[in-house]
NUKOLVO-340680 format. One line per field, with one value per residue: residue in three letters; x, y, z of N, C-alpha, C in turn. Coordinates in steps of 0.02 Angstrom, whole numbers, plus 32768, in hexadecimal, padded with zeros to 4 digits. Layout:
BEGIN
type	(ala/...)
n.c1	(X/...)
n.c2	(Y/...)
n.c3	(Z/...)
ca.c1	(X/...)
ca.c2	(Y/...)
ca.c3	(Z/...)
c.c1	(X/...)
c.c2	(Y/...)
c.c3	(Z/...)
# end
This chain:
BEGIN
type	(unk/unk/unk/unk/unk/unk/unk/unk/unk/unk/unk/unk/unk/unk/unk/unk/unk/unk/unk/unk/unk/unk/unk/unk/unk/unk/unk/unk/unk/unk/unk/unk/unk/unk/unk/unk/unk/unk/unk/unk/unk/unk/unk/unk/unk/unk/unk/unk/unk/unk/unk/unk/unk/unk/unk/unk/unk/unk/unk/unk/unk/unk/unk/unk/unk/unk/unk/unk/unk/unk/unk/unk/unk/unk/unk/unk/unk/unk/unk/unk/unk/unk/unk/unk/unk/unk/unk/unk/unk/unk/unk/unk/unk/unk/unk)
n.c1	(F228/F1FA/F27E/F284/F23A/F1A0/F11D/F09D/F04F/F03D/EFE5/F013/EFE5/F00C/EFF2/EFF5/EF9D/EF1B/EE85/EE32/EE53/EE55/EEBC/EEEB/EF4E/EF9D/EFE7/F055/F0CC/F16C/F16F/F0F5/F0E4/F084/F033/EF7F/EEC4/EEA0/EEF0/EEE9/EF26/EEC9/EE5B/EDB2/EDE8/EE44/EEC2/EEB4/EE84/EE15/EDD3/EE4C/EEF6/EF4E/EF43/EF3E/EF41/EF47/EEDF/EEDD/EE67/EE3A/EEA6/EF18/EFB5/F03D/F0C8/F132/F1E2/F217/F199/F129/F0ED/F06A/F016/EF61/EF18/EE75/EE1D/EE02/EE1B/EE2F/EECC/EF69/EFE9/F02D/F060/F087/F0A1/F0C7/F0DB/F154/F157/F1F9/F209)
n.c2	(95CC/9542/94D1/9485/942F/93D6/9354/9351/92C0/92A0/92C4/92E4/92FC/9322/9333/9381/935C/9312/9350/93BA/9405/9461/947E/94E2/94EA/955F/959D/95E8/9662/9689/9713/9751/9748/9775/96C3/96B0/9689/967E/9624/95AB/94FC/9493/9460/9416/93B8/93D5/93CE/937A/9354/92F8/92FA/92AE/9285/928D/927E/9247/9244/91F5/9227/92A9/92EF/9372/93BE/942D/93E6/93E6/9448/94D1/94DE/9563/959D/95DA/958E/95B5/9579/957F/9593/9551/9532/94FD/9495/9467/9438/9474/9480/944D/93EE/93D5/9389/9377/92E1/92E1/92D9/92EB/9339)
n.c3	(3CB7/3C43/3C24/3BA1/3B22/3B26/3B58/3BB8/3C20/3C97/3D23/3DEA/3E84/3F1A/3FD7/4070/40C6/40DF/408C/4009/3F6E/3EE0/3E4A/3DD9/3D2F/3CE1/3C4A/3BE6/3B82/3BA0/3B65/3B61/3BEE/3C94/3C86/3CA0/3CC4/3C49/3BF8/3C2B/3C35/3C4C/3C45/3C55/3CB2/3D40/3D9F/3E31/3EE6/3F3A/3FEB/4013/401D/3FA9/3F00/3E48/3D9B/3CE8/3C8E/3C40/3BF5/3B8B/3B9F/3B79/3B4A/3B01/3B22/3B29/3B00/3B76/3B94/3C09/3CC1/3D12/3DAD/3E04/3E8E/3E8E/3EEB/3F91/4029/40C6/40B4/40AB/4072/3FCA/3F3B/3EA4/3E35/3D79/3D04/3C80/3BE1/3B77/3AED)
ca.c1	(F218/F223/F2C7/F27D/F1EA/F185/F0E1/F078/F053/F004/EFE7/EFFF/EFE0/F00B/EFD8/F024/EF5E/EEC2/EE6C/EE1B/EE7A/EE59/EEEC/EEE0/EF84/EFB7/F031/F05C/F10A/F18F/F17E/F0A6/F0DA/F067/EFF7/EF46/EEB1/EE87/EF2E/EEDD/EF16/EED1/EE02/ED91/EE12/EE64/EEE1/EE78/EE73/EDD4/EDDC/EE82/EF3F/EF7B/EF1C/EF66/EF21/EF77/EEB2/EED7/EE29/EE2E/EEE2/EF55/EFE0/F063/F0EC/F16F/F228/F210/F15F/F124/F0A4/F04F/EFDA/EF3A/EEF0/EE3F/EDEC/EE48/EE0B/EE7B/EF0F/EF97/F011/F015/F09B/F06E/F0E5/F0C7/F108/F138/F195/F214/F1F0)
ca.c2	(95B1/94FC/94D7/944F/942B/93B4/934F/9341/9295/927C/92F3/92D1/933B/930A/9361/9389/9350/92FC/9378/93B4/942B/945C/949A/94F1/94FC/959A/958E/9636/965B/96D8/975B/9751/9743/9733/96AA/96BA/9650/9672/9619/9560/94C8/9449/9454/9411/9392/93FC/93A4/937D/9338/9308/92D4/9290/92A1/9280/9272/925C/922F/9203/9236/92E8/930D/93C3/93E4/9436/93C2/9427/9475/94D5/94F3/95A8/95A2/95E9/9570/95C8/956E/95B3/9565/955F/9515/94CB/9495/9454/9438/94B5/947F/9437/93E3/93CF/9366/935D/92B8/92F8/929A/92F8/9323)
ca.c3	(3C75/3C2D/3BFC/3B6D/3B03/3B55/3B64/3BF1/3C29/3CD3/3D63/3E33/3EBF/3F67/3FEE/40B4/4103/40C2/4062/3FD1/3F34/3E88/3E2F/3D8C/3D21/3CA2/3C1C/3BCB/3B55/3BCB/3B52/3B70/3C4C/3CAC/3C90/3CB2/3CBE/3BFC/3BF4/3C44/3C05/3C70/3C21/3CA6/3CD9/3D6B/3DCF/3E5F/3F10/3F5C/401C/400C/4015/3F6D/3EB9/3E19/3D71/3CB2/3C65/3C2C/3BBC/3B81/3BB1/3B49/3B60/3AF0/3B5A/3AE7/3B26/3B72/3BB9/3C59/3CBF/3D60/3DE2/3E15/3EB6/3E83/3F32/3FC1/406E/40E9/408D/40A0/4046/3FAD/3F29/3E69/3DFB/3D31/3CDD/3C4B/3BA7/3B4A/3A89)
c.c1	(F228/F256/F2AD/F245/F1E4/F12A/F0C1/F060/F015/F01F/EFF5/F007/EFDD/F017/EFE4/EFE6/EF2E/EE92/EE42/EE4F/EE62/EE95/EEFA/EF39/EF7B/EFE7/F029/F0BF/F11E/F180/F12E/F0A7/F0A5/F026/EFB4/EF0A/EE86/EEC0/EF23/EEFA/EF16/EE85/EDE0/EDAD/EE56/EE91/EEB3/EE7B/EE42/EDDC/EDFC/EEBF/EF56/EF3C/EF54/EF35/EF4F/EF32/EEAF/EEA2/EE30/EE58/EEF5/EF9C/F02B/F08D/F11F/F1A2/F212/F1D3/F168/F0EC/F09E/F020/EFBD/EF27/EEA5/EDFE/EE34/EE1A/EE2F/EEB1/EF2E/EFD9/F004/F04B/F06C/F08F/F0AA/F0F6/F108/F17B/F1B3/F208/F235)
c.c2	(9566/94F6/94A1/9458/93E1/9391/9338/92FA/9278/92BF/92C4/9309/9306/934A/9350/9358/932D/934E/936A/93FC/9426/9499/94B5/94F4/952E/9599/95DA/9637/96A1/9709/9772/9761/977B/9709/96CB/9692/9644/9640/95C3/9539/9482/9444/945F/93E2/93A5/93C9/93B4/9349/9344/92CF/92B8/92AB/92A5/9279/9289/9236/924C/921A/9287/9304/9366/93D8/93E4/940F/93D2/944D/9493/94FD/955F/95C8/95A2/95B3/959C/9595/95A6/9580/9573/9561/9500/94CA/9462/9454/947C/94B9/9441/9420/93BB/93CB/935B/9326/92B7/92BF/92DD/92FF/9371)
c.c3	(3C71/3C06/3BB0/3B52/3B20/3B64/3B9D/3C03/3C73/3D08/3DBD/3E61/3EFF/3FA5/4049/40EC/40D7/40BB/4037/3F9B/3EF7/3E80/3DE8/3D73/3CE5/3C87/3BE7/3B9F/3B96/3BB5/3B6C/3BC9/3C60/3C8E/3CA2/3CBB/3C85/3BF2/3C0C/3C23/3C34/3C4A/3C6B/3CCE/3D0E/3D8A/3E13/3E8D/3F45/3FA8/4016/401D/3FDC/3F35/3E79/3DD3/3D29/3C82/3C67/3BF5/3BC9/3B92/3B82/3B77/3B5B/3B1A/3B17/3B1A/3B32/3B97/3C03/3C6B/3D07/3D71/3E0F/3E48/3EAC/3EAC/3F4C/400A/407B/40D6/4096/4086/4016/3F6E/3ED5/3E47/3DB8/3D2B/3C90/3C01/3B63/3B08/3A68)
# end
């Protein structure tokens, strides 16, 4: 769970190889567990690396941004080639 309430800010994904990734995120309340992918809140702005190592972006259109102290978030890998590992930091701002 998140220990805080919390707004979303900017995404990055960095990644072990040159690749590609889409990464969906799910935010769900503990008592609701698990997530699902009715549960999205990224829109069509996926965290997303295309032929690369790393991608990050602060243009969140159609994300729920909203975190509340207590919330579950899951990742869904949605695609992936090459890449096999994979590292997905939120920068998020306190509220």
């Amino acid at each position: 769970p998140i220990d805080f309430a919390c707004t979303i800010n900017q995404w990055t994904l960095v990644a072990d190889q040159s690749g590609s990734i889409v990464v969906d995120i799910w935010k769900d309340t503990y008592a609701n567990f698990p997530p699902t992918v009715a549960d999205t809140i990224t829109g069509s702005a996926k965290p997303t690396i295309t032929t690369a190592t790393k991608g990050q972006s602060s243009t969140l259109t159609g994300w729920t941004t909203a975190i509340t102290a207590g919330d579950i978030l899951r990742y869904n890998v949605d695609s992936v080639t090459t890449i096999q590992r994979v590292t997905l930091a939120l920068k998020v701002t306190r509220s």
